[in-house]
N, C-alpha and C positions, 0 to 999 in steps of 0.2 A: 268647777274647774278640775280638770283631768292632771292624774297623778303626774304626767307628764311638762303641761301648763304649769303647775308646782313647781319642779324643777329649773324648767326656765327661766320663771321669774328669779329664782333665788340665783342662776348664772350669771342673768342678769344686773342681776343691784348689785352694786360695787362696794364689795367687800376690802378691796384693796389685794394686798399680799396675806389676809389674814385667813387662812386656810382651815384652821382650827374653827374659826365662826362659820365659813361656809358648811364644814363636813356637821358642828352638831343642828346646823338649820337644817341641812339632809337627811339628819337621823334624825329630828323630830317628827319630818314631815312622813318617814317613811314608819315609825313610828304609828301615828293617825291613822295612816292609812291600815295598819294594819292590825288597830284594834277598830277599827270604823268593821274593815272587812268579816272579822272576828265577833261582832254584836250582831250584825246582820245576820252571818250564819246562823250562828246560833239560837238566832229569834224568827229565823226564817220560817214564812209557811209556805213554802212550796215542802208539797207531800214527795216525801221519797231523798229528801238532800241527801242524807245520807249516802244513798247509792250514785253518786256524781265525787268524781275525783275533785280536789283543791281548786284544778285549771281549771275546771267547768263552771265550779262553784264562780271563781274569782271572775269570768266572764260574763256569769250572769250577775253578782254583784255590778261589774261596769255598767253595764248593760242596762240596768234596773235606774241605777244614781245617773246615767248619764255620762258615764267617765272617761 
């Protein structure tokens, strides 16, 4: 499910008026995603990560999960 499909669903489910619940499901989610992105890097074996800025990196992480 794409980081986007994530958020959706959580628009979707009715929270009611309770704003506080929806923002820490957002921060959890965003959270995830950004030690998922974060593991991968770092354990990555494409030769040369290093030399590829954050957005490259973050694209080919999508890219790879399917996201």
């Amino acid at each position: 499910m794409t980081l986007r499909d994530k958020y959706c669903k959580l628009l979707d489910f009715d929270f009611g008026y309770d704003n506080k619940a929806l923002a820490n499901k957002i921060e959890k989610t965003s959270i995830d995603f950004a030690i998922d992105f974060y593991e991968w890097r770092a354990n990555s074996t494409i030769k040369g990560i290093d030399q590829y800025t954050n957005k490259e990196c973050i694209k080919m992480y999508k890219k790879e999960k399917n996201l």
